[in-house]
C-alpha positions in Angstrom: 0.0 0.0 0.0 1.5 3.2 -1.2 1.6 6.2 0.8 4.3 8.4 -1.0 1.6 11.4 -2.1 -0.5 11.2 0.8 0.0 9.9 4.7 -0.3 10.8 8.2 2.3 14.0 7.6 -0.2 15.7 4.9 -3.6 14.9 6.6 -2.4 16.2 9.9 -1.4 19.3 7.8 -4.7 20.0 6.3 -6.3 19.8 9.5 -4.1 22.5 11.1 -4.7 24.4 7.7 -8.4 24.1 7.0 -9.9 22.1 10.0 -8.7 23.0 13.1 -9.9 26.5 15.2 -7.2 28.7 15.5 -4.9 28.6 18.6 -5.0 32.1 19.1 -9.0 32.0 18.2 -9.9 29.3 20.8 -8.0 31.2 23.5 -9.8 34.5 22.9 -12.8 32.2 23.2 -11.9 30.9 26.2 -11.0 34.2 27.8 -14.3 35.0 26.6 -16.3 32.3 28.6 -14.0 32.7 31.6 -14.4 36.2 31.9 -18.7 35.9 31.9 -17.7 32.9 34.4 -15.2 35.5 36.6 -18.4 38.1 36.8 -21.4 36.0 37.7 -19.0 34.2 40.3 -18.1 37.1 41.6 -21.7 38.3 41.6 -22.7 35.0 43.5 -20.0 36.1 46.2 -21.8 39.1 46.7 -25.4 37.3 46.3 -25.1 34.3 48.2 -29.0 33.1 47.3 -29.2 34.2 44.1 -30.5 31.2 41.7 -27.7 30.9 39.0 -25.2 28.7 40.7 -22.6 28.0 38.8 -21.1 28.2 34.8 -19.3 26.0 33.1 -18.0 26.4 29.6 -19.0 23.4 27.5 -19.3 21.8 24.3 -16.9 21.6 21.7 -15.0 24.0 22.8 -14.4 22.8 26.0 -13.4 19.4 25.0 -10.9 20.8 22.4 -13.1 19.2 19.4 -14.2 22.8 17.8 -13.8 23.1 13.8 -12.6 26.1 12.6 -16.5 27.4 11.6 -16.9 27.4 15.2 -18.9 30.4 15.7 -20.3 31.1 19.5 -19.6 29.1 22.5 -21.8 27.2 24.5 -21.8 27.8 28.1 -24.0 25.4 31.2 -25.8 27.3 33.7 -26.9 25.8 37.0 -30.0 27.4 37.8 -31.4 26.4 41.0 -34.4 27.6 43.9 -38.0 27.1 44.2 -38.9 29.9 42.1 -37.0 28.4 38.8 -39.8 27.6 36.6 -40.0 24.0 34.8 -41.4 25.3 31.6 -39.2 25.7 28.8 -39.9 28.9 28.1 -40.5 30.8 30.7 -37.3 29.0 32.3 -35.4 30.5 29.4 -37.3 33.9 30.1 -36.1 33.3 33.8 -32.4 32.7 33.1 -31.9 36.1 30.8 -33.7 38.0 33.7 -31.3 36.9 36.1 -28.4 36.9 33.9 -29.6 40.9 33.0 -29.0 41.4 36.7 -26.2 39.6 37.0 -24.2 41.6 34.3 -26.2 45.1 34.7 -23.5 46.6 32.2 -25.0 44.7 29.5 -27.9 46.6 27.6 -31.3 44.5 27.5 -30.1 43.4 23.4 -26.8 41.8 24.1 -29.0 39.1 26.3 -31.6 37.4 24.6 -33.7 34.6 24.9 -33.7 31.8 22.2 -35.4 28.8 21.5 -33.2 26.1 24.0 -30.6 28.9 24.8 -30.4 32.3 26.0 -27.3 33.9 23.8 -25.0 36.5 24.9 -23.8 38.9 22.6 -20.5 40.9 23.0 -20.3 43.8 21.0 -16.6 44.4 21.3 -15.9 40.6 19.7 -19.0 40.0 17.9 -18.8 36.7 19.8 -22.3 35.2 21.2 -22.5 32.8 23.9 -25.0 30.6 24.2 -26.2 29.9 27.9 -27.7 26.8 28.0 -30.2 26.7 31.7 -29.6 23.3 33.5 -32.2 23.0 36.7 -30.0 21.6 40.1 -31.1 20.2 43.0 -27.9 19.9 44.8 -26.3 17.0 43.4 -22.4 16.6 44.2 -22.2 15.2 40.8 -23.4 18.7 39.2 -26.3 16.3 37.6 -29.5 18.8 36.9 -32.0 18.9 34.0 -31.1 20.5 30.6 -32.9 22.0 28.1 -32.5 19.6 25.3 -31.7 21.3 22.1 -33.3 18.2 20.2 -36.7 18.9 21.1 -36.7 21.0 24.1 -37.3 18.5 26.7 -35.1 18.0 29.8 -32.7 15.8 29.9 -30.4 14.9 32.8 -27.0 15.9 32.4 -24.0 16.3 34.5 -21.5 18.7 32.5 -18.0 17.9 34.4 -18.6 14.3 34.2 -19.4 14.8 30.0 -15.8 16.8 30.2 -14.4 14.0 32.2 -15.4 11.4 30.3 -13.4 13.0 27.5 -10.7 14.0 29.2 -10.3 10.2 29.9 -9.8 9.6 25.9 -7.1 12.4 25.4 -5.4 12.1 27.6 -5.3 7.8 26.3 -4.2 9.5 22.7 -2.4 12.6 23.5 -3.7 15.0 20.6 -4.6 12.3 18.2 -8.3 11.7 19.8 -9.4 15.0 19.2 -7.8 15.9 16.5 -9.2 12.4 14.4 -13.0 13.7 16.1 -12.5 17.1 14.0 -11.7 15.1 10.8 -15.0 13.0 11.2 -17.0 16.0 12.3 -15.6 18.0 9.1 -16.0 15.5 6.5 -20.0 15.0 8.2 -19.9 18.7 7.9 -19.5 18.4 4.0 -21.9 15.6 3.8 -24.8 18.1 5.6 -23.7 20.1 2.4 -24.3 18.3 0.1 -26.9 16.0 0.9 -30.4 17.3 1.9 -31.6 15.8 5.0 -27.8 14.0 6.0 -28.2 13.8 10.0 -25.2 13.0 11.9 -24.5 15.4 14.8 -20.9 15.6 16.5 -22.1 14.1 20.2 -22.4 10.7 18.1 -19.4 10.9 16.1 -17.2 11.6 19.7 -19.1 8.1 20.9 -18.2 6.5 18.1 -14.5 7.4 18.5 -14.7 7.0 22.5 -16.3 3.4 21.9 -13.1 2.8 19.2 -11.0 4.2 21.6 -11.9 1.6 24.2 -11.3 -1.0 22.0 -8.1 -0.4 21.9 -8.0 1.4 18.3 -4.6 3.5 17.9 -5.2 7.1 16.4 -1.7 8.1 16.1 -1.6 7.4 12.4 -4.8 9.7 11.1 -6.1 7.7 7.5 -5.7 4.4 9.6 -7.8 5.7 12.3 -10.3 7.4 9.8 -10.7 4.4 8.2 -11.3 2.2 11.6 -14.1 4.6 11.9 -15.8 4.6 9.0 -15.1 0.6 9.0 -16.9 0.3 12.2 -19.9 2.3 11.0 -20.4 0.0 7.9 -19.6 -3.3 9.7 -22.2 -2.2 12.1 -24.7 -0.8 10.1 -25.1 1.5 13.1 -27.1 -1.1 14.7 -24.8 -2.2 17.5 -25.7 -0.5 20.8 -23.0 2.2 22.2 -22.5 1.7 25.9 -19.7 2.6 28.7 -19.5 1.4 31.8 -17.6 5.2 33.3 -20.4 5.7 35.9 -22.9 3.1 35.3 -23.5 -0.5 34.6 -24.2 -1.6 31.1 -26.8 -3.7 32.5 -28.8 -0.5 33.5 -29.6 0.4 30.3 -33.5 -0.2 29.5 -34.0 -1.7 26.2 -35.0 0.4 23.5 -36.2 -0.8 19.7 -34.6 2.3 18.6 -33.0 2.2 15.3 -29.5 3.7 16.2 -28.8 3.0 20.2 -25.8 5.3 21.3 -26.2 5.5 25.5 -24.8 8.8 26.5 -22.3 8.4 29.0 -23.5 10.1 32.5 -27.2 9.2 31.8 -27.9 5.2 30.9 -31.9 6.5 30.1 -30.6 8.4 27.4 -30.3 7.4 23.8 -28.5 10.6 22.5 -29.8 8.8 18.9 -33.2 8.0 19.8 -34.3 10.6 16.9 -32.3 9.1 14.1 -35.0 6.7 11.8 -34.0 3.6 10.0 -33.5 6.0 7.2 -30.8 8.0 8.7 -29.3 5.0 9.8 -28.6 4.0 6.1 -27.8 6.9 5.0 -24.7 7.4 7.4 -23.5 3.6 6.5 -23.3 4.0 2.9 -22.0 7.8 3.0 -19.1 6.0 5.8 -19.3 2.9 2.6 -18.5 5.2 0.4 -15.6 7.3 2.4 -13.6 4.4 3.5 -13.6 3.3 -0.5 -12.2 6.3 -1.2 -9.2 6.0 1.5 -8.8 2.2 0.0 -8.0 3.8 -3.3 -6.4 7.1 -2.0 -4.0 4.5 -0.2 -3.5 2.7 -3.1 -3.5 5.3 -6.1 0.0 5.3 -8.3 -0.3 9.0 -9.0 -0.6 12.1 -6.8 -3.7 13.5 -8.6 -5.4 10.5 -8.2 -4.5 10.3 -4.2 -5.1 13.8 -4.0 -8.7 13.1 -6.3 -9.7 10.5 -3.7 -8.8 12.3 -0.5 -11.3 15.3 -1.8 -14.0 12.5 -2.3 -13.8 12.7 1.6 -13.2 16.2 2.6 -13.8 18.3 -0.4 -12.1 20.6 -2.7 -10.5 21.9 0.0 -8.3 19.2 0.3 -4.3 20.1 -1.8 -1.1 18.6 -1.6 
């Protein structure tokens, strides 16, 4: 198998080049999020019963997966006492109140409440932060109901452990893990593009990898580790149930006839694909089908226009040696 035109060295390069967020762009970001965290803490200090508890920066972001589209941040907020609403919206009316007197500098524009979110706007960055309200009861674990961005139901959810949990995998790869999740996420990125109706959000796609990652799959070497993933999605038809064991038994798990079953990790009730149809499922095997064939022949391909040819076939035009 030939890899003169195309191997680990070039991949890793477009990803830095065309993939990746910025360095200097994710720390601004950061410092963004931290600095709304520093004033609300420091409101809380002076506030000791006021209902926002506690932010956490989340997402892709915080687990070092963000693509270089990354536009706003998202951003946890424990909201807890007994007059926190349990409607959606009025919860979300709730949270920009309190988060309008929490930050009294802002103007009444720059916090605004969405549909699952209320977003943040900073004028001096043009950055918005999405503050996602997650209802606590006290639980050590930070465990509380979130507004689920699916179809605004709540969903319990502990943030720290999600960040844990994939902390656990980097640290197992060094860089590689996340750096492989941003590929994946990127080339499912194009396939929303270009095929109407392509569902396959990121929260699966880091499962996927976590579940590889468990077995022992190495990502140092990135088309070999691309192609274990794609591989495992076609030999699976994304039929086999995704489990972990980090803070609950398999055996937990109810049974579900969903079509795609991927347990999310700090909650055992909840199928983070229970909305994915038969449909879906099929699409995502033969558009994986078709991805690891191209890899096959990229890997194989005597010329470097033909490598090169093969390689876009997964992440685009974008793609140049």
């Amino acid at each position: 198998m030939s890899r003169q035109h195309v191997d680990h060295r070039e991949i890793a390069a477009f990803a830095q080049d065309r993939v990746n967020l910025p360095s200097d762009k994710a720390k601004e970001y950061r410092a963004q999020a931290k600095r709304l965290r520093d004033k609300l803490e420091g409101y809380l200090r002076d506030h000791p019963d006021f209902s926002l508890k506690k932010m956490l920066l989340s997402g892709s972001l915080a687990k070092g997966t963000a693509l270089r589209t990354l536009n706003d941040i998202d951003v946890a907020c424990y909201v807890s006492g007994a007059d926190a609403p349990e409607d959606t919206q009025a919860l979300l009316d709730y949270l920009a109140e309190k988060l309008r007197k929490a930050f009294p500098n802002f103007s009444p524009d720059q916090v605004q409440p969405q549909t699952y979110c209320v977003t943040v706007s900073f004028r001096g960055t043009g950055l918005d932060v999405d503050v996602v309200p997650i209802l606590y009861d006290g639980d050590p674990n930070w465990y509380g109901n979130l507004v689920s961005q699916e179809d605004g139901s709540f969903l319990r959810t502990s943030i720290p452990r999600h960040l844990e949990f994939a902390s656990v995998r980097k640290k197992r790869h060094d860089k590689d893990y996340a750096q492989v999740v941003r590929l994946a996420k990127f080339w499912a990125r194009r396939m929303k593009s270009e095929q109407d109706g392509f569902r396959f959000k990121s929260f699966m796609i880091e499962m996927i990898m976590s579940k590889l990652s468990d077995d022992g799959v190495d990502f140092s070497d990135y088309p070999d580790a691309l192609q274990a993933f794609f591989t495992y999605i076609a030999n699976s038809d994304m039929r086999e149930r995704i489990v972990f064991s980090d803070y609950y038994a398999p055996s937990s798990v109810p049974s579900t006839s969903d079509p795609i079953q991927i347990i999310d990790p700090v909650n055992q009730e909840n199928n983070v694909a229970r909305l994915y149809d038969s449909g879906q499922a099929d699409a995502i095997v033969e558009a994986a089908l078709d991805a690891g064939d191209a890899i096959d022949s990229a890997l194989r391909a005597p010329t470097k226009q033909e490598t090169v040819a093969y390689w876009q076939k997964v992440f685009g035009p974008q793609f140049q040696v």
